[in-house]
Steps between C-alpha positions, in 0.01 A plus 500: 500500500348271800216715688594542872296327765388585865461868411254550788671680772291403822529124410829389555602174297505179719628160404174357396461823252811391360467170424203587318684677248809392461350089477779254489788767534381537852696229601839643330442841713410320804819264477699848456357631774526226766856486383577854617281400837718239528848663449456830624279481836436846580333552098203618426246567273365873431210599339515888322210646268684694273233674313165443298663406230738261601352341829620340783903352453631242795882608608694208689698654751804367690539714779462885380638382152263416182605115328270592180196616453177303435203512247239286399324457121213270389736147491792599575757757715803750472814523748692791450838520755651850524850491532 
């Protein structure tokens, strides 16, 4: 199982700290994200620290409602949509 990054909870992920880890998938999740921008113009992005253990997770929002749910790993990233 991949070890979860960003697990300190007074430093908040930015986009430099991701591209760091995730390398050449940064450009996948930053395509993915423009193209929410892009469609949906009142989106945004929301940073929560869930716990010690699992770190900070990014929620996209449209509106008040959650897209999917955001989280970095060394190289690469997971989207998970609720529906």
């Amino acid at each position: 199982m991949e070890e979860f990054l960003f697990l300190d909870e007074n430093k908040m992920p930015d986009h430099r700290d991701l591209q760091k880890v995730m390398v050449k998938k940064y450009e996948l999740f930053k395509e993915v994200i423009d193209h929410v921008f892009e469609t949906y113009e009142d989106s945004k992005e929301e940073w929560k620290f869930y716990s010690k253990k699992s770190g900070w997770t990014m929620k996209m929002m449209y509106k008040k409602r959650i897209l999917f749910f955001f989280k970095p790993y060394n190289g690469y990233f997971n989207i998970t949509f609720i529906f």
